[in-house]
C-alpha positions as CSV (number, residue, x, y, z in Angstrom):
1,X,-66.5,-30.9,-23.6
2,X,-65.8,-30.1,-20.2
3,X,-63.3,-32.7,-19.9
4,X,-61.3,-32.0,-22.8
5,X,-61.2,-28.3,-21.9
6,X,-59.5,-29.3,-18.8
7,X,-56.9,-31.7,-20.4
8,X,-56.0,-28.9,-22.8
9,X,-55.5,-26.6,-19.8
10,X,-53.4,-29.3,-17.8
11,X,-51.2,-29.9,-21.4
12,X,-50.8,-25.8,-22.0
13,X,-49.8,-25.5,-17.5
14,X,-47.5,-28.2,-18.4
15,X,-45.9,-26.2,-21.2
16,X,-45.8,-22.9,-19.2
17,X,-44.4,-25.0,-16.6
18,X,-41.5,-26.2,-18.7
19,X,-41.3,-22.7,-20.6
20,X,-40.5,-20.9,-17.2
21,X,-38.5,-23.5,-15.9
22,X,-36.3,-23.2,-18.5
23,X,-36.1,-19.3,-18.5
24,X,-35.5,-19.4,-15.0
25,X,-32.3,-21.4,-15.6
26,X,-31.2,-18.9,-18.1
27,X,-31.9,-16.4,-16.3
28,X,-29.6,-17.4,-13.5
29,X,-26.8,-19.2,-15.3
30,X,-27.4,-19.2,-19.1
31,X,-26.5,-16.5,-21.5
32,X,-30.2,-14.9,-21.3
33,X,-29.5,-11.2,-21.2
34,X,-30.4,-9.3,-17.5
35,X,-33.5,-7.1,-17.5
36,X,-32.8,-3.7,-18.5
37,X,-33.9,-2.7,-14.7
38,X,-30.6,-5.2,-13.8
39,X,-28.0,-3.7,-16.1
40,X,-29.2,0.0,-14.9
41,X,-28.7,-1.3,-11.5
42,X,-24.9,-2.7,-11.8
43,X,-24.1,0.3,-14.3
44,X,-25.2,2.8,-11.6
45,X,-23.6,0.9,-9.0
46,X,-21.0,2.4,-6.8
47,X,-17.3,2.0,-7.5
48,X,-15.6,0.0,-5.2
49,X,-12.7,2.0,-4.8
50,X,-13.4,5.6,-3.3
51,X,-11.2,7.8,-5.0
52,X,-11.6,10.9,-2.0
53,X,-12.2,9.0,1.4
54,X,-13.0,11.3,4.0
55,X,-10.8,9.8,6.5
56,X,-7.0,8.7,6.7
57,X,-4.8,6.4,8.6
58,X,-1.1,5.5,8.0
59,X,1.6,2.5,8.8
60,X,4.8,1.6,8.3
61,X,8.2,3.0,9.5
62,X,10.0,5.9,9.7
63,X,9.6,7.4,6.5
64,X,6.2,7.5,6.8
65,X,6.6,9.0,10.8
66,X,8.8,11.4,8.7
67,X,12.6,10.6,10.8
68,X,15.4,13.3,10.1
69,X,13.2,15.1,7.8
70,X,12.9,18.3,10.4
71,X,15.3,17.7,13.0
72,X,18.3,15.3,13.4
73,X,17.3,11.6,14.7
74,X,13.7,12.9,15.5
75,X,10.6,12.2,14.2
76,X,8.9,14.8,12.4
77,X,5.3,12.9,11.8
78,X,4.1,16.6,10.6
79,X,5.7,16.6,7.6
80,X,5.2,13.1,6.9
81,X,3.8,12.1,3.0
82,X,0.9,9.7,4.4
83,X,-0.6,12.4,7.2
84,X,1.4,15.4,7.4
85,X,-0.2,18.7,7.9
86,X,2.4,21.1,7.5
87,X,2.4,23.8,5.2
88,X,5.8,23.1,4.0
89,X,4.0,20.9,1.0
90,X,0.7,18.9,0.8
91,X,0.2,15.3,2.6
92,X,-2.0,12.8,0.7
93,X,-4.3,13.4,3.8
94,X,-4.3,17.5,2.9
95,X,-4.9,16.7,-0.6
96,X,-7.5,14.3,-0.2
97,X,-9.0,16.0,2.9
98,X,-7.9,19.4,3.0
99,X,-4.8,20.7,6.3
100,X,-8.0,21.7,9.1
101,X,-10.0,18.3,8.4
102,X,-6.3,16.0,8.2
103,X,-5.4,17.4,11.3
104,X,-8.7,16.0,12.8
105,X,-9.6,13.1,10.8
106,X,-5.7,11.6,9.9
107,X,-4.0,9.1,12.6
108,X,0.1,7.7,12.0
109,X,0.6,4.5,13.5
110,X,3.8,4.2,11.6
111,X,6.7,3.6,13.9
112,X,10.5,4.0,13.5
113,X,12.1,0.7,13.5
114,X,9.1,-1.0,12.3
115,X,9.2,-4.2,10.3
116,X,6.5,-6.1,8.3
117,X,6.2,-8.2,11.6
118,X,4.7,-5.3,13.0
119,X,2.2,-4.3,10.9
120,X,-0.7,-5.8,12.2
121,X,-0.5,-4.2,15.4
122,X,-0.4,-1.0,13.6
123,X,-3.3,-2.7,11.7
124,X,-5.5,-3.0,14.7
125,X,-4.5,0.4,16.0
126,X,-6.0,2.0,12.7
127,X,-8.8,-0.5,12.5
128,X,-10.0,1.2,15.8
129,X,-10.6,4.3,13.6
130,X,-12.4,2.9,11.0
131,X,-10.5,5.0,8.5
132,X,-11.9,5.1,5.2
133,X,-8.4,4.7,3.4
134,X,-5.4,2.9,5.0
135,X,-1.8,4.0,3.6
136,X,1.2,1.4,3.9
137,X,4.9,1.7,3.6
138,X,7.1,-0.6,5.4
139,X,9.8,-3.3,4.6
140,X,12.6,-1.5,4.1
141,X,13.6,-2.7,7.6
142,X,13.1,-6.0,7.2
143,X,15.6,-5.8,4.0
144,X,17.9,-3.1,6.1
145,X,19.5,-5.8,8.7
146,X,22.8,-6.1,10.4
147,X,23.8,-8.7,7.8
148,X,22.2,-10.1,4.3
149,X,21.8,-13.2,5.7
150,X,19.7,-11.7,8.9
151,X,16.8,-10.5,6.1
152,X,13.3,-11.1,6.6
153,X,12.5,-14.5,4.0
154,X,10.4,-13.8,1.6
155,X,8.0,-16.4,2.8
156,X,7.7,-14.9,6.3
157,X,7.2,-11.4,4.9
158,X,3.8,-12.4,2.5
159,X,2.8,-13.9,5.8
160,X,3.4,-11.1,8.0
161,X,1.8,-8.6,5.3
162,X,-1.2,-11.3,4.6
163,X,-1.6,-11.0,8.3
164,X,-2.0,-7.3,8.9
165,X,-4.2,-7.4,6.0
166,X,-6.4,-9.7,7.6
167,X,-6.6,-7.9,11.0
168,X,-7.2,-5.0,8.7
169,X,-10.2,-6.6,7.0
170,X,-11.5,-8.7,9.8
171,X,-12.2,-5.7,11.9
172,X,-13.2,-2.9,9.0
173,X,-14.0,-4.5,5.6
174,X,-14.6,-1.9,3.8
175,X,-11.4,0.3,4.5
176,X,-9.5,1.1,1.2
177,X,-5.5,0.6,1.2
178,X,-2.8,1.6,-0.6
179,X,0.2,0.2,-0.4
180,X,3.6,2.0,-1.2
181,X,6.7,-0.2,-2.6
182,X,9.4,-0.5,-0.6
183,X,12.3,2.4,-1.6
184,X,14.9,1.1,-4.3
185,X,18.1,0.7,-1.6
186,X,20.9,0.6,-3.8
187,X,19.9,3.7,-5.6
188,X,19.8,5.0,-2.1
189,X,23.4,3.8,-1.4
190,X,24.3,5.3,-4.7
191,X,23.3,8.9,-4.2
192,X,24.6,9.0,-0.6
193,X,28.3,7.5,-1.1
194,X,29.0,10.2,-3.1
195,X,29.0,12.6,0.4
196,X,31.5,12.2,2.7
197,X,29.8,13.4,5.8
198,X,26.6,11.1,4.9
199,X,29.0,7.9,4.7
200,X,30.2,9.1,8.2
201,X,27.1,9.2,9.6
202,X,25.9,6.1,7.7
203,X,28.8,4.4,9.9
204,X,28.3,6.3,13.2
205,X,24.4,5.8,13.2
206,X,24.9,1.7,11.8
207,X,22.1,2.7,9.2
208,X,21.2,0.0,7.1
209,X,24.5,-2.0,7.4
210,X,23.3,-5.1,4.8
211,X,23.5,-2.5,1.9
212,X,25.4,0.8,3.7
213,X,28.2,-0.9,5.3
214,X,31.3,-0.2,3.6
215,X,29.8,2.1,1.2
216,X,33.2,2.7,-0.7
217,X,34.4,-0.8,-0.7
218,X,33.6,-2.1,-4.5
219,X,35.2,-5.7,-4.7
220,X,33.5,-8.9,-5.8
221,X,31.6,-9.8,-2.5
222,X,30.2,-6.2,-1.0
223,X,28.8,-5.7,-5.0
224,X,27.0,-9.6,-4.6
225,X,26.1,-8.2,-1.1
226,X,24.5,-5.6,-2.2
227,X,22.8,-7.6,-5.2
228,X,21.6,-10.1,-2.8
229,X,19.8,-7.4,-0.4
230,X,18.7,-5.8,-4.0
231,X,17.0,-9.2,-5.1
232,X,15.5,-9.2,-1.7
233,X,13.6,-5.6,-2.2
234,X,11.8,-6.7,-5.6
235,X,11.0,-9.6,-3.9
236,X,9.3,-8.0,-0.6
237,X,7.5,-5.7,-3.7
238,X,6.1,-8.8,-5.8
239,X,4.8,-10.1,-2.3
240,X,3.3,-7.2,-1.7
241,X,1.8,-6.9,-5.6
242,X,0.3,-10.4,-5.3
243,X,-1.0,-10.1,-1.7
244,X,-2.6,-6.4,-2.7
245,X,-4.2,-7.5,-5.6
246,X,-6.2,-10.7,-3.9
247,X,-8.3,-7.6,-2.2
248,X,-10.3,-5.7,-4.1
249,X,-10.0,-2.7,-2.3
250,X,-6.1,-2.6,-2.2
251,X,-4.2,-0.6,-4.9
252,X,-0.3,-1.2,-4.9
253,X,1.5,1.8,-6.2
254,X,3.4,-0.4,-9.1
255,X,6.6,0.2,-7.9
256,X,6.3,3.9,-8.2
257,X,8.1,4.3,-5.2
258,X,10.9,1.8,-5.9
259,X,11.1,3.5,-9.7
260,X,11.5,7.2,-7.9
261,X,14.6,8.1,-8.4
262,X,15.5,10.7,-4.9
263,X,18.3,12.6,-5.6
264,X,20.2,14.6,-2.9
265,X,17.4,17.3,-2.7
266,X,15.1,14.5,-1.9
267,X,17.5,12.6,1.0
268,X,18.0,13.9,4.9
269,X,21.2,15.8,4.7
270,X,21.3,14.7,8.1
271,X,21.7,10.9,7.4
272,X,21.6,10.7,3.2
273,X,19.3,8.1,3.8
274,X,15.9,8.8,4.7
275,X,13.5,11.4,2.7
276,X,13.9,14.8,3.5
277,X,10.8,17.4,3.2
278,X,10.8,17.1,-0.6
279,X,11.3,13.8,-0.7
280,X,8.3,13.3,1.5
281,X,6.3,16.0,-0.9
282,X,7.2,13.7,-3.6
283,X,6.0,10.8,-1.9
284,X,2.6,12.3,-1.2
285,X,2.8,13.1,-5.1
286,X,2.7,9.8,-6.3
287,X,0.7,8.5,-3.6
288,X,-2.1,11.1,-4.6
289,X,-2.0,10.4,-8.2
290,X,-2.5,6.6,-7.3
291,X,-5.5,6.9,-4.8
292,X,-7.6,9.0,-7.3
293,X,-6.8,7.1,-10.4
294,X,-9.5,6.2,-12.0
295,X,-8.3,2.7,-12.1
């Protein structure tokens, strides 16, 4: 008796054996339903994407350090869309932060000048904060050249941008980013040539030559100039689409930026170029309504 009592217990250890084997497998990479605990878990779960980070840091160029929006050929980083904490109109950082708490936890590493090539120095500079949301806007330099030909490539861009990413992420990888599109140039060109003192100063100051130069000629090869250093832009922004979206804690803006269409209200009446103080307010605008999406 005793012996058959323990081959049936060795047969049903076997079965159990097999039983949880089995479940086990399922468990892990069958379609077996997770434990109720589980899916409360994952549904409770916080959202990857912060939609009010208590800290903000900004790159980019000179729209961003807010150039001829307060005084000619100056920088005026105070009313800049990204960090700005004057009360002529709301930054991202007031909205997100409120103007005493931007003013103390909002840092613009955004230069004048600045290409894509030199965003991951502004990278590390932000990294060093540990900002809980990163804003970029840059590449309008790199399509802004003497010539079309003297562009950025495409190719070296997405590597430039890849890079600062990866400085980004390598020293603070959790820091949310948002990335701006670069501006829609010709539209740019198109509101400012209709100003004679802006196409003087468009001359004077060499701004933007590849797609400014000659604003008023219209024959066959400035319109494929300007076409070519066109292209160029929605290329810099499908780069900067692709590269956004391999991070999960990178929101592009969709080309709201590019889309925006600045009139002169919204352009410097010192250069007809870059944003003036409600251009910037606009910028901050869409930028807000992006960052606090719910997706």
């Amino acid at each position: 008796m005793r012996d058959r009592r323990r081959r049936s217990w060795a047969a049903l250890a076997v079965v159990l054996t097999s039983v949880v084997g089995v479940t086990g497998c399922d468990v892990m990479g069958g379609d077996s339903p997770a434990p109720a605990a589980s899916r409360a878990r994952a549904t409770h779960a916080a959202p990857v994407w912060d939609r009010s980070p208590s800290s903000v840091a900004a790159v980019g160029d000179s729209i961003t350090r807010g150039f001829d929006a307060c005084t000619v050929l100056s920088d005026c980083p105070e009313v800049s869309w990204a960090t700005g904490t004057s009360t002529r109109f709301d930054s991202l950082a007031v909205r997100l932060l409120g103007r005493t708490r931007a003013a103390e936890y909002s840092w613009n590493y955004a230069e004048t000048g600045a290409r894509m090539a030199d965003l991951p120095a502004q990278m590390a500079q932000a990294a060093r904060r540990g900002p809980q949301l990163v804003t970029v806007l840059a590449g309008a330099n790199d399509a802004c050249r003497t010539s079309a030909p003297a562009m950025t490539s495409v190719d070296d861009f997405r590597e430039q941008f890849e890079e600062a990413m990866h400085t980004l992420r390598k020293a603070s990888p959790k820091t949310q980013v948002y990335v701006a599109s670069v501006p829609n140039l010709k539209r740019l060109w198109s509101q400012g040539r209709t100003n004679q003192l802006g196409k003087q100063v468009w001359r004077l100051a060499g701004l933007c030559p590849s797609m400014l130069g000659d604003a008023d000629d219209l024959a066959m090869s400035a319109t494929l100039r300007r076409d070519r250093v066109q292209q160029r832009v929605e290329a810099y922004n499908k780069v900067l689409a692709e590269v956004c979206a391999k991070d999960r804690r990178c929101r592009f803006d969709g080309g709201a930026v590019f889309d925006f269409e600045f009139g002169t209200d919204q352009l410097s009446h010192w250069d007809w170029f870059h944003p003036s103080t409600d251009g910037q307010a606009r910028l901050a605008a869409i930028a807000y309504r992006k960052v606090t999406a719910p997706r």
